[in-house]
Every structure is written in structure tokens, then in C-alpha cells.
C-alpha positions in Angstrom: 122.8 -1.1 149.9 121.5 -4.1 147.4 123.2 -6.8 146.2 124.6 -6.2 142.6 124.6 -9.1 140.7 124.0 -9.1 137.0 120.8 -10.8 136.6 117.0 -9.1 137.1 116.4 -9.5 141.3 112.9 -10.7 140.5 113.5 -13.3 138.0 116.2 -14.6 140.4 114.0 -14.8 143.2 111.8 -17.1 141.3 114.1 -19.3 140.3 115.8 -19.9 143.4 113.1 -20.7 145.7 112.8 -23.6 143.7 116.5 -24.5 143.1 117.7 -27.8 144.5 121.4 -27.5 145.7 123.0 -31.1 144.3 125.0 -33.0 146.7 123.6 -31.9 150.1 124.4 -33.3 153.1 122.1 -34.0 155.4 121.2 -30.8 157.0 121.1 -30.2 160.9 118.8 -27.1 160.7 121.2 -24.6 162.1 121.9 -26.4 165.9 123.5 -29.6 165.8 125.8 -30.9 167.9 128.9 -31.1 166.0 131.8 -31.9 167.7 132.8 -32.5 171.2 129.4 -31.2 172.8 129.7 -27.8 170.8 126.5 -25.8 169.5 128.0 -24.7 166.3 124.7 -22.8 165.0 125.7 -20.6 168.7 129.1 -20.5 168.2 130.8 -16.7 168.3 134.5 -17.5 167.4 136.7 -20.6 166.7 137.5 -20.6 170.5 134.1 -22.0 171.1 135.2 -25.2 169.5 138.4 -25.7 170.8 140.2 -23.4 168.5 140.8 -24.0 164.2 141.5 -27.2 164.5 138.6 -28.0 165.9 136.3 -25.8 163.6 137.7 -27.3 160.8 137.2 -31.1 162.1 133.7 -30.1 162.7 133.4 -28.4 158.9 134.5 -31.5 157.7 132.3 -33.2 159.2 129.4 -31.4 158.0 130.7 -31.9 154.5 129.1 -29.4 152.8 128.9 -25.7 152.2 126.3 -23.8 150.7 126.8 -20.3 149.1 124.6 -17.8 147.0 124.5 -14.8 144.2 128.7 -15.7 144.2 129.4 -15.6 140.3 132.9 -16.9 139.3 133.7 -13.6 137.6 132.9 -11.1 140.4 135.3 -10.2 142.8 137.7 -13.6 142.8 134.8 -15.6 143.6 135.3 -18.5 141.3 139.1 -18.8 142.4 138.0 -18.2 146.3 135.5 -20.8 146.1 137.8 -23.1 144.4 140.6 -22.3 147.1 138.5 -23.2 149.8 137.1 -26.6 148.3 141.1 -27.6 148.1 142.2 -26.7 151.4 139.1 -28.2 153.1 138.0 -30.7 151.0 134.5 -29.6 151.3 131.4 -29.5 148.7 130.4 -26.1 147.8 126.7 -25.5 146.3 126.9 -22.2 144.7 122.9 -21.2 144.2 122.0 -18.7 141.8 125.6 -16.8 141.1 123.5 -14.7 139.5 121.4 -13.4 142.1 120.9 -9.9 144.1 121.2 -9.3 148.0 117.6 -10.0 148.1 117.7 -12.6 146.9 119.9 -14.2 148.7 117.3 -13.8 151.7 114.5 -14.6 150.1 116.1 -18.2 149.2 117.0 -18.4 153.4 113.4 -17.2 154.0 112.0 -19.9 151.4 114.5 -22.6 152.5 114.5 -22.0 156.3 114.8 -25.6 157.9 116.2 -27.1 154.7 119.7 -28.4 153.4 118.9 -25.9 150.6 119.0 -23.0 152.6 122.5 -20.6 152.3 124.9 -20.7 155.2 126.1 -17.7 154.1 125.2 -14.1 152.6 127.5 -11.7 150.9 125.1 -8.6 150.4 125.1 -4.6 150.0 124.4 -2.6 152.8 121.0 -1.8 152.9 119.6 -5.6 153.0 122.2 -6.6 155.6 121.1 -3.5 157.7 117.3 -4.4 157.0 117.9 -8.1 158.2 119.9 -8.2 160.8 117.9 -10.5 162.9 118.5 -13.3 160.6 122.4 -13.7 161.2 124.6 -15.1 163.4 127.0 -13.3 165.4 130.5 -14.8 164.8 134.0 -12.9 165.3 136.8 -14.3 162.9 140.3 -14.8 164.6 141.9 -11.8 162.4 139.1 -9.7 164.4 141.8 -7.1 165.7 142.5 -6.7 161.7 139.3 -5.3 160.7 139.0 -1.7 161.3 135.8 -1.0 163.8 133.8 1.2 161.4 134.0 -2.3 159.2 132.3 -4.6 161.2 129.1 -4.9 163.6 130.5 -5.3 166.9 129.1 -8.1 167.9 130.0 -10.0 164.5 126.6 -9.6 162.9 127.7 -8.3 159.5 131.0 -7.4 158.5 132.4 -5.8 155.3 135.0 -8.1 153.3 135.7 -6.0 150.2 134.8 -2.6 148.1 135.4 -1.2 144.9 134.5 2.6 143.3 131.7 3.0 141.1 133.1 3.7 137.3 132.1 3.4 133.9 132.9 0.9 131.3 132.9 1.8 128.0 133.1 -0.3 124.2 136.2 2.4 123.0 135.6 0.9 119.6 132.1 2.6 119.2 131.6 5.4 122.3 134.5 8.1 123.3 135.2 8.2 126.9 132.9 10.0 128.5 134.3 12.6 131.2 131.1 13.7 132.8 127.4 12.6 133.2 126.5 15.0 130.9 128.5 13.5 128.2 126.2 10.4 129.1 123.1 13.1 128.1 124.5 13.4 123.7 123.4 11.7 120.8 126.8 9.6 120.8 125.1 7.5 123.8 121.9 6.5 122.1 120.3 3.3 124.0 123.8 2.4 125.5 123.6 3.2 128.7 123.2 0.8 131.4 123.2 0.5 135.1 123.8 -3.6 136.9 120.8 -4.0 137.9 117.4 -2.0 139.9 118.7 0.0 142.4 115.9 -0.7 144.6 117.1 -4.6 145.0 120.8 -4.9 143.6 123.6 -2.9 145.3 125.8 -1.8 142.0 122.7 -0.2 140.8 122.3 1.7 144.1 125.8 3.1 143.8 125.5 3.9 140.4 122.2 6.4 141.3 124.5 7.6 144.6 127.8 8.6 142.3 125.2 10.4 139.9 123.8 12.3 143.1 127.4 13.8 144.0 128.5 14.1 140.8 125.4 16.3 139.9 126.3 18.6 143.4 123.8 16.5 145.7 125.1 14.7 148.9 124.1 11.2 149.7 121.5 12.5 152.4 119.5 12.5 149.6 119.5 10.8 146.6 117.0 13.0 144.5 119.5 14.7 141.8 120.6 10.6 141.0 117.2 9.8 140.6 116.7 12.6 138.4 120.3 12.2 136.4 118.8 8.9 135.0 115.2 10.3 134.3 116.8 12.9 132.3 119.2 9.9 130.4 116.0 7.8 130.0 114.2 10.9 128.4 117.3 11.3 126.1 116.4 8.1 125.1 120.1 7.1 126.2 119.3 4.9 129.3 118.9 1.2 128.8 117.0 -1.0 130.6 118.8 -4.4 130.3 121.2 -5.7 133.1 124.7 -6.2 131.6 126.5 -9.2 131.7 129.7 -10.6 130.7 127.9 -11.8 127.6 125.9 -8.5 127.2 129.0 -6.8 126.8 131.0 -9.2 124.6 128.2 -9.0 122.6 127.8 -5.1 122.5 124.2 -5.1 123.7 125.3 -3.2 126.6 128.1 -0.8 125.3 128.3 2.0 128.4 128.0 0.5 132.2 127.8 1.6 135.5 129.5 -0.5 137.3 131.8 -1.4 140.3 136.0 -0.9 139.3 136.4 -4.9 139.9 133.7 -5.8 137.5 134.8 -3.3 134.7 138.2 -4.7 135.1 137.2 -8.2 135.1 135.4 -7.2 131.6 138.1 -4.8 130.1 140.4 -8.0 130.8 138.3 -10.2 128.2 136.9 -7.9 126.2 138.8 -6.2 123.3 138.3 -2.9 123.5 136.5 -2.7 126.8 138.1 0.3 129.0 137.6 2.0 132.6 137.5 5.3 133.9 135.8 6.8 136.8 135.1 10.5 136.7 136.9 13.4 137.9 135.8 14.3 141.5 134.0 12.4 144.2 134.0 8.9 144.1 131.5 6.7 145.2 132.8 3.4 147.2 130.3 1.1 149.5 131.3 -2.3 151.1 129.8 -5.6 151.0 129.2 -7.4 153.9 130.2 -11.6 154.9 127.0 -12.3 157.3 126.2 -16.2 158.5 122.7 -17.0 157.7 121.4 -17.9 161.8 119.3 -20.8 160.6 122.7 -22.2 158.4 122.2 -25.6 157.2 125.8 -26.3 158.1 126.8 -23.4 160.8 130.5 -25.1 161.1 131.0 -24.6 157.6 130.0 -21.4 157.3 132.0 -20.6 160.0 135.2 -22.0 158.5 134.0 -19.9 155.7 134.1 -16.5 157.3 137.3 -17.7 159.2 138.7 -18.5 155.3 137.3 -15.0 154.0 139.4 -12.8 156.3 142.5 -14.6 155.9 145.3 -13.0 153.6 145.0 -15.7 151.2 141.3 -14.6 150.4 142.0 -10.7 151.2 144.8 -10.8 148.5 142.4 -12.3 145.9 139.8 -9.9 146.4 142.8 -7.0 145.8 144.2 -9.1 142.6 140.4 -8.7 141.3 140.8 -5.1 141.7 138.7 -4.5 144.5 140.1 -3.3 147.8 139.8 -6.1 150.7 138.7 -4.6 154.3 142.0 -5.5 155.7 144.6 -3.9 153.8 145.7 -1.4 156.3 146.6 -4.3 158.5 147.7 -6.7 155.8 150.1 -3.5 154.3 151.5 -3.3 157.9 152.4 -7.2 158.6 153.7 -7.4 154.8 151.1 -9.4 153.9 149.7 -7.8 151.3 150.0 -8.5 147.8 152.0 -6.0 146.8 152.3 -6.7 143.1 148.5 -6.5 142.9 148.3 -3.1 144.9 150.6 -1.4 142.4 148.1 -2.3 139.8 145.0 -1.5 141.4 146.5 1.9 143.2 145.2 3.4 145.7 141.3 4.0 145.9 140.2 8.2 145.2 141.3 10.6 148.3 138.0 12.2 147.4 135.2 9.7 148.3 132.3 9.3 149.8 130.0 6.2 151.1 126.8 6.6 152.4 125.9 6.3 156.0 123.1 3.5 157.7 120.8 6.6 158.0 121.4 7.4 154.4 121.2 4.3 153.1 118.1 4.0 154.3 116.9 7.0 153.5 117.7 6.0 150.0 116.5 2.7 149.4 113.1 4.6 150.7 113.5 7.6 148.1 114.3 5.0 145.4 111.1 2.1 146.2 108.8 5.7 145.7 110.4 7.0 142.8 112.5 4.8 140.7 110.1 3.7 138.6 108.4 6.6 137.9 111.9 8.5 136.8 112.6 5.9 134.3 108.7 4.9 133.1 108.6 1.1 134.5 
């Protein structure tokens, strides 16, 4: 799956392949020697430097850490990347918060050799699966805590957090809507939007995979989605503008499709703002942590993965209201923030999430007939 990020995937692109990340340090191009003889760009696991300590000397030295298409407001991020500045002391450049999954590559394709370039993705299924040659394998030390049908075994990608797809809703001017036919009525006129194209940003994706199996389709094939929002575009009910925080404050956007951490996140600053997902199948999908192989600063981005998958990080993903990819193992050690999990609950027993042989599938289905469904 894509990226979901709130911002139009090809305005993003442009803007980031020019973007200048301040305060760089001076880049090693993905394989210097950083500490003690060690390789970091070919580095698996902390072990190959010695252990933490080590990894985190070698971080430090590096100085610097760039990140991408990480706004403040989705998922913890802002307090994540905050956390990790204090306990390592390191410069984060956060590029184009804004940005989709593809975008994110395109800025490593158009920055490849350069401090600019991101040492680290966080990106939907689909464009991690399409670009797997471009990462770095790397096994954090919690490895054992990561369920196997989480993670790439050899460390290329591995999923850090999910949500389920829901819809957000201004109360003071829509009733809740129970269905996706109550999306179809009159009361919806021009409100209805999805985060994003679902042929580049990941939310958007989802949003066309829950209409699929809520409309009696299975994610093998997409079609009855695609359809859904042809027949909410004909309505005249569909609209075309990506929501963001400010879209919604401002009640441009009034219905959204959109993952539970990101409705919450809104509902939490917006009066009248509430959540529901729909009765029957859920739709849930992981993003995935990969290290960008050509990482300007492979130490750092190592540290970061290592920092990702700790409880400290895991928990902040769950107090956002998205469900981190160790909680089984978090619940078991007493890790977990149990406060937090009482408020998020427990994601639907009935959900689905779609294979690699789906997703693909889709993201094919959706490049030929997206547009045409909704007349771009």
C-alpha cells in the first residue's frame, strides 16, 4: 500500500527534490567507516558494532538524522521525533512531513549520494514491496518481539504500527453515517473525502479496500471500491481535496476516510469532530520502518529503527491510537501502556488486510481505473 500523508503525492514530489535539509552533516554516502573499522551502511544488527553502545557512539558521531513524510500530528510522530533528539542528542531534518510513500523514494532516488537524501522510509505496503532493492537489511535487538508475519526476514521492511480505516465526521452538520450508502444521500453533498490518491498515498488505498468489503467484494479484487466512489462522485457527494488538520478545522472537508489514529488525533482538537468505523469487516494495513541502503547517515538510521521498536516508541504509537506491532509481546512482559490500551480497545475481531499478491493486484486495478471512476 501507499503512503497516506495529507498533502497531493505529486505536488510533494516536486517540492522535495528540491528541498534542502538545514543543518547537514557532512554526508558519508551510505559506507563510511564509522567507528572501530565498522561498515555501518552493511551493518545487520547492533552486534556488528560492538553492541548499543557502540551504535550509539557511532550515531553520535554522525550527528545527524534525516527523516521524511513524518508530520508531528500522525501517529506520535512529533513526540517520537522529539524523544529521540533528547535521548541522543542528535539533529533530526524532517523533509516534507507532508509527503506520501512515494515520495519518500522519489526524494532518495533524487538525492542518492547526497546529505539530503532520507536514511529512513516509513511507507505503506505497496511501495515498500515495489522497492525493496533500495533498503537495507537490519534486524533490531527486540527482533524475537516482532511477530514473523510483521517483518521481512532478512530485515528489509518491517511493520511498526496500524490502525483501522474509519470515518470522521463534523457531528455539528452531518449525522453519523452507519453504512456507505448513507455516504450515497443528499445530507453528504460535496463532503466526502478520502486522504489522499489511492494510487500513491496509502490511507487512500485503505479507504477504496474497506469500501470493497463493505460493499460484499474481497480484497483479491478491488473493483466494487473503485466503483463505491464512482457512484459517490456521481452523487456529486465525493470530494476531491486531501484533508488536513486545517481542512477539517475549517470545515472544508466535513466527512473523511481516514486511519482511527488520524481521526482521533482530529476529534481531539476539533469541536465536534467524531469517529466511528462501520459495522462489519474492518480494514487494517501496516506501515513499514525500512533504512534507505544509500543512507546518508546509516548509524543513525540504525539507532533509529533500534529506537522505533523499543517500548518507549511502541507505547506512543498505542497512546496515538494506533496499534504498535509489538503489543502481544509488550502485553506479555508488562510493558505495555496499559492506560492507553483501555482507551484505544482492542482492534475489530472481524478484519481483514490485504495480502502482497493483493496489494499488488490493486495498486494495478487502481493506476487503470481510478481516474476514470472519479473523472480526473
Amino acid at each position: 500500500m501507499f503512503k497516506p500523508r495529507t498533502l497531493n503525492g505529486v505536488v510533494a514530489i516536486a517540492a522535495v527534490a528540491a528541498l534542502a535539509l538545514a543543518g547537514c552533516s557532512a554526508g558519508n554516502g551510505g559506507s563510511s567507516d564509522n567507528s572501530g573499522g565498522v561498515d555501518a551502511s552493511k551493518a545487520t544488527s547492533a552486534a556488528d558494532f560492538g553492541g548499543m553502545d557502540a551504535l550509539v557512539a557511532a550515531a553520535k558521531k554522525e550527528g545527524t538524522l534525516n527523516v521524511i513524510a513524518l508530520p508531528d500530528d500522525w501517529a506520535n510522530y512529533g513526540k517520537i521525533i522529539a524523544a529521540f533528539k533528547a535521548k541522543y542528542g542528535l539533529t533530526v531534518n524532517s523533509a516534507n512531513p507532508n509527503g506520501s510513500s512515494a515520495d519518500e523514494i522519489k526524494a532518495a532516488d533524487d538525492n542518492k549520494g547526497q546529505d539530503t537524501a532520507p536514511d529512513v522510509f516509513d511507507l505503506g505496503a505497496a511501495v515498500a514491496l515495489a522497492n525493496t532493492a533500495k533498503f537495507a537489511p537490519y534486524k533490531v535487538a527486540n527482533w524475537g518481539d516482532i511477530p514473523d508475519g510483521n517483518k521481512e526476514p532478512t530485515g528489509l521492511w518491517v511493520n511498526d504500527y496500524t490502525g483501522s480505516m474509519s470515518i470522521g465526521y463534523n457531528s455539528n452538520k452531518y449525522p453519523k453515517p452507519t453504512s456507505l450508502d448513507d455516504l450515497l444521500k443528499p445530507d453528504y453533498k460535496g463532503a466526502v473525502a478520502i486522504n489522499g490518491d489511492p494510487t500513491q498515498a496509502g490511507a487512500a488505498f485503505a479507504a477504496v479496500g474497506l469500501a470493497t468489503v463493505q460493499s460484499g467484494g474481497t480484497l483479491d479484487n478491488f473493483q466494487p471500491g473503485i466503483d463505491y466512489f464512482a457512484k459517490l462522485n456521481k452523487a456529486g457527494n465525493f470530494l476531491t481535496v486531501d484533508p488536513t488538520p486545517a481542512t477539517i478545522a475549517s470545515g472544508e472537508t466535513g466527512v473523511v476516510f481516514d486511519w482511527s489514529y488520524n481521526n482521533l488525533a482530529a476529534a481531539a482538537t476539533v469541536p465536534g469532530w467524531k469517529v466511528t468505523t462501520l459495522p462489519g469487516t474492518a480494514y487494517i494495513s501496516y506501515y513499514n520502518q525500512a533504512i534507505n541502503l544509500d543512507a546518508p547517515h546509516p548509524a543513525a538510521a540504525r539507532l533509529w529503527e533500534e529506537f522505533v521498536y523499543s517500548p518507549e516508541v511502541q507505547n506512543l504509537f498505542l497512546a496515538s491510537g494506533a496499534y504498535p506491532v509489538t503489543i502481544d509481546a509488550m502485553t506479555k512482559a508488562g510493558t505495555v501502556d496499559q492506560s492507553a490500551l483501555d482507551t484505544v480497545g482492542a482492534l475489530p475481531e472481524q478484519r481483514v488486510t490485504p495480502t502482497t499478491a493483493q496489494t499488488d493486484a490493486a495498486n494495478a486495478l487502481l493506476s487503470k481505473n481510478w481516474a476514470a471512476a472519479i473523472g480526473q
